[in-house]
N, C-alpha and C positions, 0 to 999 in steps of 0.2 A: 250255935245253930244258925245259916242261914238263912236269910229271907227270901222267901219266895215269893213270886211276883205272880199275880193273879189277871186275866183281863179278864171283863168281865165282858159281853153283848154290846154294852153299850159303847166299851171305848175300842170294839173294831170298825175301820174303815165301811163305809157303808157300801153296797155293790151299786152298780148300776144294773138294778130292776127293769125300767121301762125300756130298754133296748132291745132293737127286734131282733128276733132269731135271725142267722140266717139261713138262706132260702136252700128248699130242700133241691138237691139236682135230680132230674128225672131219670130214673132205673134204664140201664146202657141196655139196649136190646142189641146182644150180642150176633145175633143169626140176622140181623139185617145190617148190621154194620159191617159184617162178611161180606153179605151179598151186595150190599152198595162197590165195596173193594172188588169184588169177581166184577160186577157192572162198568166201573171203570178201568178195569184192563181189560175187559175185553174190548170196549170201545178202542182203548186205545191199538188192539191188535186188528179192531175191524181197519181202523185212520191206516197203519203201517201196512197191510193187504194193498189197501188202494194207491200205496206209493207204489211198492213193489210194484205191480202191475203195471202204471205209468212209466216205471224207467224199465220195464219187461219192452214195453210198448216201445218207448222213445228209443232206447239204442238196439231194438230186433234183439233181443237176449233171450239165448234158448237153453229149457234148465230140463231137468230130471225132475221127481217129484220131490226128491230130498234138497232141490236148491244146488245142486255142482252143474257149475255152468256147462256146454254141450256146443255155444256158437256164440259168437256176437257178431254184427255187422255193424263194422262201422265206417265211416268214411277214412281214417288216415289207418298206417297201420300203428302209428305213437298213441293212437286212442283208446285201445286195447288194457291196457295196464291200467290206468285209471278206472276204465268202466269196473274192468275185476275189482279194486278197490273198493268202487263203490255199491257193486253189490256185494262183496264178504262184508260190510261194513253192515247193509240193511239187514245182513243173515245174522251177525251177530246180539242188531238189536231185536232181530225176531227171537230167538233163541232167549234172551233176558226175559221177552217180556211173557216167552210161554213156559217159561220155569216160575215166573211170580205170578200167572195164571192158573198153573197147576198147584201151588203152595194156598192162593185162595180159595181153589175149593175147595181142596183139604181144608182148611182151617172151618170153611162154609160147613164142610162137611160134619167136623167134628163140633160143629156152634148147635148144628140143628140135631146129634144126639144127645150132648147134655141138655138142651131145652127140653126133650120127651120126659 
């Protein structure tokens, strides 16, 4: 017959007891961690408005309301291609940043019905 081996209480490892828990993290309030995200991109679409505007302003760029250009004035006529440039460039980052405006408040949206 085999011998079996028995531990008793006393011959396991002792725990470390007096070590502190640790710290509980505070409960994610998810409908404001949305709306902080909506807050910061909109900011940042309010900042890209007032670029647009200043190179609206700086090279006489005249648009539709959808943003297809309609005129530019510039002084040379090699200036022309760049300006276009650089406003499809600013359209393109408006476009980014009001499809991940739209997506947070969707997300906003859908944060503050499971909260109810």
């Amino acid at each position: 017959m085999p011998m079996m081996r028995f531990m008793s209480w006393w011959g396991e490892k002792p725990q470390q007891i007096l070590d502190e828990p640790a710290p509980i993290a505070p409960p994610l309030d998810r409908v404001e961690q949305t709306q902080q995200r909506v807050r910061e991109i909109k900011s940042e679409l309010d900042t890209l408005d007032a670029e647009m505007l200043k190179f609206k302003k700086e090279h006489r760029v005249r648009t539709n309301r959808f943003g297809v250009l309609l005129g530019i004035e510039c002084a040379s006529l090699t200036g022309r291609p760049e300006i276009e440039r650089d406003w499809r460039a600013l359209l393109r980052r408006r476009d980014g940043l009001m499809s991940a405006w739209h997506r947070a408040l969707f997300e906003w949206s859908e944060a503050k019905g499971a909260a109810k």
